[in-house]
C-alpha positions as CSV (number, residue, x, y, z in Angstrom):
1,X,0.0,0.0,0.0
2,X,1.3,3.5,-1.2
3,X,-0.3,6.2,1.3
4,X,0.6,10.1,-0.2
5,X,-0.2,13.7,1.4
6,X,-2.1,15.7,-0.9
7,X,-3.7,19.5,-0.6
8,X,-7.2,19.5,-1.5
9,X,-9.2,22.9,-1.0
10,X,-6.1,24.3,1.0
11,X,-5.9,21.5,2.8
12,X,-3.7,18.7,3.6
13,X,-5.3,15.3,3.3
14,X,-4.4,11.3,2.3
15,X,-4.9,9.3,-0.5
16,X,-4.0,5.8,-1.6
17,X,-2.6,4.9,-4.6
18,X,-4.3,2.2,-7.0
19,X,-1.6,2.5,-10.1
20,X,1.2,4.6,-11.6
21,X,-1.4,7.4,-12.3
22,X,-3.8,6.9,-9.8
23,X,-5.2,7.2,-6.3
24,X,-8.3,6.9,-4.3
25,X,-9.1,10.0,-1.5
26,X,-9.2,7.7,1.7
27,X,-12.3,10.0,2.7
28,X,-14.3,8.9,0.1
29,X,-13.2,5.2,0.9
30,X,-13.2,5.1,4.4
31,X,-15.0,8.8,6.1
32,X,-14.6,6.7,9.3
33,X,-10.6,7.3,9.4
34,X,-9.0,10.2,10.5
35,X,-7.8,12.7,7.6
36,X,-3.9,12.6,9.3
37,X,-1.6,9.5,9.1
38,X,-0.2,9.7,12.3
39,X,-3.5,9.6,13.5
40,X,-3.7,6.4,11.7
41,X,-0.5,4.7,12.8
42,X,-1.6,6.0,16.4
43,X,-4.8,3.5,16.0
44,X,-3.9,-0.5,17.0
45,X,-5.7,-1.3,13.2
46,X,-5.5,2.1,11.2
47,X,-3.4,0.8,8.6
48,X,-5.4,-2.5,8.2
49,X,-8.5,-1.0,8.4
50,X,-6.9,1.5,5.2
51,X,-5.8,-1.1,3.5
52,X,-9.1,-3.3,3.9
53,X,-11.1,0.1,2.5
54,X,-9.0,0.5,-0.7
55,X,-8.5,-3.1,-1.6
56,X,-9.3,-3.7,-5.1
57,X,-10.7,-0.7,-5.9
58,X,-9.5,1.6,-8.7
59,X,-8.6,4.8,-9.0
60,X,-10.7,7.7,-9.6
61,X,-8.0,10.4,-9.1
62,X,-4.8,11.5,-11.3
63,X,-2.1,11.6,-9.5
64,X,-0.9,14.8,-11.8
65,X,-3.8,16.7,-10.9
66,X,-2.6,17.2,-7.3
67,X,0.1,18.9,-5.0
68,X,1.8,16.6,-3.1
69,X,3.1,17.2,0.4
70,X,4.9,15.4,3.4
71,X,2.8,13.0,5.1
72,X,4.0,13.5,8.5
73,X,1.8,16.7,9.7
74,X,3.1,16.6,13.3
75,X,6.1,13.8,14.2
76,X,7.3,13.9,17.5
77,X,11.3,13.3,16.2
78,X,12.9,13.4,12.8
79,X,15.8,11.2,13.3
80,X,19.0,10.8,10.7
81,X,22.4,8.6,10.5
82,X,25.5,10.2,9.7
83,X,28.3,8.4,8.4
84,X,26.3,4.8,8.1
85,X,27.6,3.8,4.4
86,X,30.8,1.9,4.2
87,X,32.0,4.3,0.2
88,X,30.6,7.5,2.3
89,X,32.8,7.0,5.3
90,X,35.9,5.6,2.9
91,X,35.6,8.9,1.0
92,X,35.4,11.6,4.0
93,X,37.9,9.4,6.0
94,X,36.4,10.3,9.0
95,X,36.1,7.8,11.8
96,X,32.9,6.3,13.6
97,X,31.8,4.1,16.0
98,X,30.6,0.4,14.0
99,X,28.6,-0.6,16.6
100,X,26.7,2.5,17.4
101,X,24.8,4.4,14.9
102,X,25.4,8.4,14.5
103,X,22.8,10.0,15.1
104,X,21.3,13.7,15.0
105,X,17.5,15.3,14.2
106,X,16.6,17.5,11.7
107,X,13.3,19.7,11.8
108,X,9.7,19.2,10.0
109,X,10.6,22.5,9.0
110,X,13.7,21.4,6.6
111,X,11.7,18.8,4.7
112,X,9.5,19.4,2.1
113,X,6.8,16.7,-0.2
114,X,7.7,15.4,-3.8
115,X,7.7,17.8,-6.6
116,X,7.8,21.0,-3.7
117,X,10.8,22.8,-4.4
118,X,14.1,22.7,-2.3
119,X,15.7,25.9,-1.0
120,X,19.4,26.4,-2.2
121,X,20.8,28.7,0.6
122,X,22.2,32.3,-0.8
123,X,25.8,32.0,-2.4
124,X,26.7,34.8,0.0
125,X,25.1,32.8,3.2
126,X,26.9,28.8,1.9
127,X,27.9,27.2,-1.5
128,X,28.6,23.7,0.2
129,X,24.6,22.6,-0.5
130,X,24.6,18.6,-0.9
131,X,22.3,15.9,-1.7
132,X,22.3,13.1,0.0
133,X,19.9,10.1,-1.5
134,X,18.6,8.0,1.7
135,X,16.0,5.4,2.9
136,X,13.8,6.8,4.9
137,X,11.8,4.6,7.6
138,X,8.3,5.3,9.5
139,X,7.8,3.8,13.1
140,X,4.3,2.5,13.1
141,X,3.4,2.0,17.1
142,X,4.8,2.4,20.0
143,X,7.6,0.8,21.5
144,X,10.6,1.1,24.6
145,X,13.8,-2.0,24.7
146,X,12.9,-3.2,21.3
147,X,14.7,-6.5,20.4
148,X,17.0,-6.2,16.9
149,X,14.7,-9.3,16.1
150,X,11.2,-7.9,16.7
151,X,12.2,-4.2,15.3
152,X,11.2,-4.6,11.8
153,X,7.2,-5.1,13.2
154,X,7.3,-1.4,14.7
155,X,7.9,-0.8,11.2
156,X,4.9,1.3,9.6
157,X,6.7,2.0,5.8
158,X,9.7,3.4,3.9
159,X,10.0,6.3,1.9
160,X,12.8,7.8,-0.2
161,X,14.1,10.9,1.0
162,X,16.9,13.7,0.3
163,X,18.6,14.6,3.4
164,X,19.9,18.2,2.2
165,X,23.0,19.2,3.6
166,X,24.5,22.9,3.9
167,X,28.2,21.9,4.7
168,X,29.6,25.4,5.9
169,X,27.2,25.3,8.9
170,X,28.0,21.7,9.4
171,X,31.0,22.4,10.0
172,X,31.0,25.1,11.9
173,X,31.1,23.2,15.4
174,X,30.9,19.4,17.0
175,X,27.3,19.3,16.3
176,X,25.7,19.3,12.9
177,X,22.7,21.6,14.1
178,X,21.4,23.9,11.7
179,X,23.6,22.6,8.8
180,X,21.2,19.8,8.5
181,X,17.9,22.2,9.4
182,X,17.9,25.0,6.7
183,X,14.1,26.0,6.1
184,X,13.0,23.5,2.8
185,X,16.6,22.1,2.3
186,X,15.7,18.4,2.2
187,X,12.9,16.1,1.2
188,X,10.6,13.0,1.6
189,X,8.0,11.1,-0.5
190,X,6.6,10.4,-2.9
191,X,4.5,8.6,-0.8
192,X,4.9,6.5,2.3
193,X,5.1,2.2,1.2
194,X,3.9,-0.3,4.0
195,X,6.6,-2.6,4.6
196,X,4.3,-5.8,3.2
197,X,5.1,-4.6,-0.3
198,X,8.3,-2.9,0.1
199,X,10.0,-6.1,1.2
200,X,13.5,-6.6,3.1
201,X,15.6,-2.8,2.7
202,X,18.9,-5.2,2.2
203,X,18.2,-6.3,-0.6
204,X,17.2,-2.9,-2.4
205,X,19.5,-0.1,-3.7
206,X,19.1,4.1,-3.4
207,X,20.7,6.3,-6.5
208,X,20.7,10.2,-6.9
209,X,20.6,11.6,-10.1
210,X,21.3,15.5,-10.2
211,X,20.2,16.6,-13.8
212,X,19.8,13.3,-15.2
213,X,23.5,12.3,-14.0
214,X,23.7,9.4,-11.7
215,X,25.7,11.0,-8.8
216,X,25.1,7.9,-6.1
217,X,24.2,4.2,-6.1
218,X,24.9,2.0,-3.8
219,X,22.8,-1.3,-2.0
220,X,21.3,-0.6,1.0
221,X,23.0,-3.5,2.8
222,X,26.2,-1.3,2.3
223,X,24.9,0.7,5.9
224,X,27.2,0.0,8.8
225,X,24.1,-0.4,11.1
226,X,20.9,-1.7,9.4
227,X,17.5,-0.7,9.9
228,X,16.4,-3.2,12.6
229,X,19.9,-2.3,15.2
230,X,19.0,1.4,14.7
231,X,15.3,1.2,15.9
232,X,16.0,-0.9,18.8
233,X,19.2,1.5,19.2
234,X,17.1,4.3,19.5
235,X,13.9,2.6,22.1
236,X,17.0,2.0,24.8
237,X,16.3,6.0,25.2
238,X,13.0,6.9,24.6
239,X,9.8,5.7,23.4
240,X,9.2,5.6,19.8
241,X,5.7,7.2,18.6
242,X,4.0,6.7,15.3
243,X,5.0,8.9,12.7
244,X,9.1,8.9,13.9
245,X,11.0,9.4,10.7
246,X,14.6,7.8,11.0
247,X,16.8,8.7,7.5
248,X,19.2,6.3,7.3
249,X,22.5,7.6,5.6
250,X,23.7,8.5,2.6
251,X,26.2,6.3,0.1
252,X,29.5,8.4,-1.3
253,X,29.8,9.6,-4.8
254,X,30.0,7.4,-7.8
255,X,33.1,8.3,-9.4
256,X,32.4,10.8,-13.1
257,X,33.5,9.4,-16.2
258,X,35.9,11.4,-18.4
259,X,33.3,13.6,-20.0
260,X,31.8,14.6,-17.0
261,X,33.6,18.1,-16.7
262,X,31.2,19.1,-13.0
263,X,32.0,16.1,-11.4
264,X,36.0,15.9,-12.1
265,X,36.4,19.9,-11.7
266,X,37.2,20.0,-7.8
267,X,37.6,23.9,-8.0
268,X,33.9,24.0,-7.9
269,X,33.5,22.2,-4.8
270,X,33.1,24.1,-1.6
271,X,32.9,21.2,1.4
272,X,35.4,20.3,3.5
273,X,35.9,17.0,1.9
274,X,36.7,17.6,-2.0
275,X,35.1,14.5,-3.7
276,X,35.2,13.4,-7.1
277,X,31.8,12.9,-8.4
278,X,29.9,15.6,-5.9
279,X,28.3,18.0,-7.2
280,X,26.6,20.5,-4.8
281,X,22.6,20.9,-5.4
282,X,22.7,24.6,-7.3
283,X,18.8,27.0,-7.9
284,X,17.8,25.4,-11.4
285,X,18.6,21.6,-10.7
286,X,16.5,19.0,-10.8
287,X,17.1,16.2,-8.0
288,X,15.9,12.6,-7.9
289,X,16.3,9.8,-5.0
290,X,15.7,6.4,-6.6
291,X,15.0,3.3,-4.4
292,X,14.1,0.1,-6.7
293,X,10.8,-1.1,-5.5
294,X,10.2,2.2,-3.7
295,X,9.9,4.7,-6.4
296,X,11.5,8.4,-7.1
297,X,11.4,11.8,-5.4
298,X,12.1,14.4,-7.5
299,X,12.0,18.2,-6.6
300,X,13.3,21.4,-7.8
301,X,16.2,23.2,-6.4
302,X,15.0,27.1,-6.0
303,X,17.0,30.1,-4.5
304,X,15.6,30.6,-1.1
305,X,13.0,32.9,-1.3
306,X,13.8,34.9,1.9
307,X,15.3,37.5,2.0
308,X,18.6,37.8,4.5
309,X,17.5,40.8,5.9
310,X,13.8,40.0,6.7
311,X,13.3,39.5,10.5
312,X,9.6,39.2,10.6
């Protein structure tokens, strides 16, 4: 079951989708439900009382005839892995722990839905602004001390998501901070897949494609820590809600072929870690996070909008 965000009549509301084009509004299908996934997830049988609504039925709405947006209105943490690919940690040569996961949070604030547009900070603010093509998972119920074996079932669906980086603030101290929070700077979607038809994340692959140009590909059994170690990781300190978005890590850069004159240039990189292969995410891109089985978010990369000296 795919489950998207969409904005009908200036709202946000859920749909389910019944083919590549089309979807069903889960209002019309099952009035019953709440309008807000979380609210869903939050019920013992939301999702199979969804899925038991939209069964078999076909679509009656284009997907192209609608805006979509995240489908997390209100998580209560936005989690993300640093340094969790085997090429991305060979090509920074930085150091970290293999039994621990890295982790940090990011903001509802910094993501934006499929097709939105993405936020390229000023050049005069950061020119470091990276993509980073990840596997994003959705805890489905609540759970403290979750066994590795037993973690996959608090498991509500995956998503493929672009966990936008501004590298200058990274840097700028120990902690990542607002590097990884600039307003609109990453993304999630297109739509959120229950595990049942997503299958086992090892045995899938995540690629980035910056204009067309493969930038990233990697197999997702590549991550230092998997997806099961990371959720019961996480429950030793709190307890995980429905809606909880963990993004899992990014793969490093596929190296460019000869032609490719951006990605063997290094004079136009700006990171701390110069990179064959990166290029950083510029106003006028178009960006696209592949997962096979999954599907692909693609947005826009826009200047930001605000202006530097508006305080309102």
């Amino acid at each position: 079951m795919k489950i998207i965000a969409y904005l009908d009549a200036g709202h946000t509301v859920l749909g389910v989708v019944t083919s590549p084009t089309h979807f069903v509004a889960v209002a019309d299908v099952a009035p019953d439900l709440p309008s807000d996934l979380i609210e869903i997830l939050e019920l013992d049988d939301g999702l199979a009382r969804l899925r038991e609504s939209t069964q078999g039925r076909q679509g009656d709405r284009l997907l192209a005839d609608v805006t979509l947006k995240p489908f997390l209105s209100r998580p209560n943490a936005m989690w993300a892995l640093a340094l969790n690919f085997k090429s991305h940690i060979a090509e920074t040569g930085l150091q970290t722990n293999p039994n621990y996961p890295h982790l940090f949070l990011r903001t509802a604030a910094s993501y934006v839905g499929a097709n939105e547009p993405i936020f390229a900070p000023s050049e005069s603010v950061a020119r470091a602004f990276d993509y980073e093509g990840e596997l994003g998972v959705v805890i489905g119920k609540p759970g403290r001390y979750i066994p590795v074996e037993r973690a996959l079932a608090y498991v509500a669906g995956y998503t493929c998501l672009n966990e936008g980086s501004v590298r200058e603030y990274q840097i700028h101290n120990r902690q990542f901070g607002l590097g990884k929070n600039f307003e609109a700077s990453g993304s999630y979607g297109p739509w959120l897949m229950t595990p049942d038809e997503f299958g086992d994340p090892a045995r899938r692959s995540v690629l980035t494609r910056v204009n067309g140009v493969v930038r990233q590909q990697a197999p997702l059994d590549d991550m230092l820590i998997d997806v099961a170690r990371t959720i019961s990781y996480l429950s030793c300190g709190y307890r995980l809600r429905p809606g909880d978005l963990i993004a899992m890590g990014t793969p490093g850069a596929l190296k460019p072929q000869p032609d490719d004159v951006e990605g063997n240039d290094l004079s136009r990189q700006y990171g701390p870690f110069p990179t064959p292969g990166l290029v950083h995410m510029r106003p006028g891109d178009s960006v696209e996070i592949e997962i096979d089985g999954l599907g692909v978010l693609r947005n826009p990369v826009v200047p930001d909008p605000s202006r530097e000296s508006d305080t309102r």
